[in-house]
N, C-alpha and C positions, 0 to 999 in steps of 0.2 A: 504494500500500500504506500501512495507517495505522502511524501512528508507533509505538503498540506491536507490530506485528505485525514493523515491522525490527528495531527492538530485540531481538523474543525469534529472528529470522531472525539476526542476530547473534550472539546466545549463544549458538545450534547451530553455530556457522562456530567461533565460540571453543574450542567443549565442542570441539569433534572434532578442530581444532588441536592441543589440547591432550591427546587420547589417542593419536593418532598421533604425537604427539613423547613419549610415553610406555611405547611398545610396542605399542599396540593398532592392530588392522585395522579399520577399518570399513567394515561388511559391508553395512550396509544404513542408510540416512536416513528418515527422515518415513516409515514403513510405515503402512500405514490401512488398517483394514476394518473395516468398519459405519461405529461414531464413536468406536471407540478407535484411538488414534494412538500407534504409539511414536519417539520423536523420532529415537534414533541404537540401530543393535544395531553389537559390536563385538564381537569376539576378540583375547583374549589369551590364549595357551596353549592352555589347555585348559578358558577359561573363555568365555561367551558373554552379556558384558555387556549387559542391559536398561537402555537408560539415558533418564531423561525428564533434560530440558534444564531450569532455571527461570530467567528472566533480568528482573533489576528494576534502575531505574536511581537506587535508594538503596535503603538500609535502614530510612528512617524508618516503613514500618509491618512491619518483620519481615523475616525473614531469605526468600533465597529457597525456600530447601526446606521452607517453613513453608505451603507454599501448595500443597503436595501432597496432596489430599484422599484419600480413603477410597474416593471414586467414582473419582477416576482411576485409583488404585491397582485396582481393580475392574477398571478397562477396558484397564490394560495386561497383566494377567494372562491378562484375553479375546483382547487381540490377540496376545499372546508364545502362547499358544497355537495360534493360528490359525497362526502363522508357521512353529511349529516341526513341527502336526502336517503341514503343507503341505511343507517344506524337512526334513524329517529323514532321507531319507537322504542329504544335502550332508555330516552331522556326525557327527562321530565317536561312539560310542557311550559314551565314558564323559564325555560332557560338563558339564562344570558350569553351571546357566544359574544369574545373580545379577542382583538388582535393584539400580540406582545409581540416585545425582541427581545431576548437575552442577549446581550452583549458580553462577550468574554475577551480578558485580553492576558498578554502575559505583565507581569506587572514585577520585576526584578525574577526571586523564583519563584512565584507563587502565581497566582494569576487573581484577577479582578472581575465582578459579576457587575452586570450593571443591567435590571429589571425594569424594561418601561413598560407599562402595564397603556392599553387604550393608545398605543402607538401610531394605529391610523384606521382609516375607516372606510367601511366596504359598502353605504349606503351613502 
């Protein structure tokens, strides 16, 4: 596997560490269909977190949720719906589905989480 491909295998091991020691379920990883990819879906309450992963191992050219395009955001719309109209009756009916990014970076040796919750909007 190429070096970036562990690294951003990494920051999904991190992102999700880090929402299950937050409260959150994760329900589902790497979901794909066609060529949209959503990296982690999770619940918390009564919410049903969209969340793309971004993981870069500095910030010299920008931060990572900077790297979130218009297209992606296009195709995870495509696939949260593919997911939901497939899985809806798993979920409760007043549910709230929201877009997040985790941002991971490396940060000396350790690395840095950075949680935007309502990050952008599909309506």
């Amino acid at each position: 596997m190429a070096e970036h491909n562990d690294l951003g295998k990494l920051g999904e091991d991190l992102a999700a560490a880090y929402l299950e020691e937050n409260g959150y379920s994760i329900v589902e990883r790497n979901f794909v269909i066609q060529k949209a990819e959503i990296d982690i879906i999770a619940q918390k309450d009564s919410t049903l977190a969209i969340i793309e992963v971004k993981t870069r191992s500095s910030l010299d050219f920008g931060s990572p949720q900077d790297f979130v395009k218009q297209k992606k955001i296009h195709l995870l719309i495509k696939a949260v719906n593919a997911y939901i109209n497939d899985r809806e009756k798993d979920f409760q009916e007043d549910l709230e589905i929201r877009f997040d990014i985790i941002a991971v970076h490396k940060n000396g040796e350790s690395f840095a989480i950075e949680h935007l919750t309502d990050a952008f909007y599909h309506f």
